[in-house]
C-alpha positions, 0 to 999 in steps of 0.5 A: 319235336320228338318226331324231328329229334328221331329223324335226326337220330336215324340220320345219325347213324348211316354217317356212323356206320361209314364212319366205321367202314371208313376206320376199318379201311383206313387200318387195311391199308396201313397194315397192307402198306406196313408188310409191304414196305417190310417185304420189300426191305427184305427183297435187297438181302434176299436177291443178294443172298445176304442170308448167310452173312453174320449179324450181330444178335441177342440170344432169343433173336439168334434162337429165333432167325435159326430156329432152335435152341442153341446149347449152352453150358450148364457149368458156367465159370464166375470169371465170365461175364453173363450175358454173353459179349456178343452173338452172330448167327450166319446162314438163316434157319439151317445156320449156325451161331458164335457166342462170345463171352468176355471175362469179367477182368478182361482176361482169356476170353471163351467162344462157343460156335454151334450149328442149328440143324442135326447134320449140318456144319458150323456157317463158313461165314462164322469160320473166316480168317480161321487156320488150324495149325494142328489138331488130335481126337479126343473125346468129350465124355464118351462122345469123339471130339477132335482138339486143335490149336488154331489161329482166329485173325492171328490169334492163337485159340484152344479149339474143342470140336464135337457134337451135342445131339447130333450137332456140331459144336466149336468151343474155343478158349485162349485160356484154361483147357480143364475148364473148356472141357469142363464147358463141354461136358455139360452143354445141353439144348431144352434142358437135356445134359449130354 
């Protein structure tokens, strides 16, 4: 009896093992299938080049499709609401990123457009239906800005352009020049003020 008892273990455990090669080429093949139906999803907005379209995104989503950090303001006036109201990045890894924030009372509202890159412009598809009706420099702290007054869809806007590290930035407001330059001065990228 003991004899028939380890015969059937022994039996046992090559029906085991293939159970287990089995199980394991099962995972292959849903995870082979899972990246290639990913893939193949993303082949539509990559032959249609639908990279530099602008996508509404959280704030580490945008941070991680550009591929860097994205500056903002280290004086954060109480009228606005946190987190921002929406976010649009445009242009994929070199791109750039649209950060509105909405007032707490539904007053004038703020805008922050930066490029991800050092030397690279903000995303055209970020700029649309944008017409600059008259602009002056200035300078943000000690770095050249350029002031203007622009229509956005009809609207009329402040807009403060310059640079943080090396890329470039649009702050824009319908509100408060003094707290838009304020803003500006102290946006920063990974901790660092300018």
């Amino acid at each position: 009896m003991t004899q028939s008892v380890s015969q059937t273990v022994q039996r046992a455990r090559p029906g085991a093992l293939e159970l287990a090669r089995m199980a394991a080429t099962l995972a292959y093949v849903v995870a082979a299938t899972g990246a290639a139906l990913a893939a193949l999803g993303a082949l539509p907005r990559w032959i249609a080049g639908d990279a530099a379209a602008s996508r509404r995104v959280s704030l580490d989503e945008a941070e991680r499709r550009l591929g860097a950090r994205l500056p903002l303001p280290a004086y954060y006036p109480e009228r606005l609401a946190w987190p921002p109201a929406e976010i649009r990045v445009a242009g994929g890894r070199q791109g750039a990123a649209r950060v509105l924030f909405a007032a707490r009372d539904g007053g004038a509202p703020l805008e922050l457009l930066a490029a991800a890159e050092p030397g690279s412009p903000i995303a055209d598809a970020l700029l649309e239906d944008r017409t600059v009706l008259s602009s002056r420099k200035t300078t943000v702290g000690v770095h050249p800005a350029t002031l203007a007054s622009v229509l956005v869809d009809g609207v009329s806007w402040q807009e403060l352009a310059f640079e943080v590290d090396g890329r470039a930035v649009l702050l824009r407001t319908q509100g408060d020049l003094d707290e838009l330059v304020r803003m500006a001065k102290s946006l920063h990228i990974e901790g660092r003020r300018r």
